[in-house]
N, C-alpha and C positions, 0 to 999 in steps of 0.2 A: 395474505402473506405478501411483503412488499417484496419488488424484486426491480431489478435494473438489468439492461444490457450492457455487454461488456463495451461496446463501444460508446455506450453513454460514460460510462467511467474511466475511460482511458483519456488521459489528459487532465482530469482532474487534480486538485493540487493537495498534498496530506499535508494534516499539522498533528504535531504531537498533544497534548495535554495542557499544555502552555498556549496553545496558538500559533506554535513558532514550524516555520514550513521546514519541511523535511526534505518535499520534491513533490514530484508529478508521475500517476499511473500512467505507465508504458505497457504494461500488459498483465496474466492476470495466471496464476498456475491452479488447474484444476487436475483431479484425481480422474483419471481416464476409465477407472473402473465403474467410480459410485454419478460421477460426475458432480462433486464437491468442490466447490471452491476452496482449496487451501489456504490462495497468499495472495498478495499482491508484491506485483514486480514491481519495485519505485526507482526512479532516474534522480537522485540527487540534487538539492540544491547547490548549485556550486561553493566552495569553500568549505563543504560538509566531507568529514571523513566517515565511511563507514563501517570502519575497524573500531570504531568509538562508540557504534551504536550499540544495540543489544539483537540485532538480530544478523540474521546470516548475511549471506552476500552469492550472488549468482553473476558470475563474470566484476562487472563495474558496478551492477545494479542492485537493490540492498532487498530484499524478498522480508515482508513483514506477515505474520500467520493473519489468516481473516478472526481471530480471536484477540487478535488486539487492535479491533475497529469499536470503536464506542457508539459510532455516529457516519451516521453518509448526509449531507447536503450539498450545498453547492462544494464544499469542498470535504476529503475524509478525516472524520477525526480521530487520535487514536487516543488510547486509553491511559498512556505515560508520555 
């Protein structure tokens, strides 16, 4: 089963479907019961609005579910 630590993934930079960056893991929301990874916290690329995206938003930071990760490499890709 492949697996990462969180601080190997924070900092990382996501792209959407296109390739086009979205921003960079700042942190990461896990279920404190199952201890599931839900989301990832992502910090914005500047000039990016997040009211425009399709996912939520927590304070400034845009929270994507970990069901819309297609791909982890060097950088995370997501699925739209």
């Amino acid at each position: 089963m492949p697996a990462a630590f969180s601080a190997e993934l924070s900092g990382r930079r996501v792209v959407d479907s296109r390739g086009d960056l979205l921003g960079t893991i700042i942190d990461l929301f896990i279920d404190d019961v199952s201890g599931n990874v839900l989301g990832l916290l992502i910090e914005l690329d500047a000039g990016l609005d997040a009211t425009l995206l399709p996912w939520s938003t927590f304070g400034e930071h845009l929270v994507v579910p970990t069901e819309e990760v297609a791909s982890i490499d060097e950088d995370i890709h997501l699925n739209r």
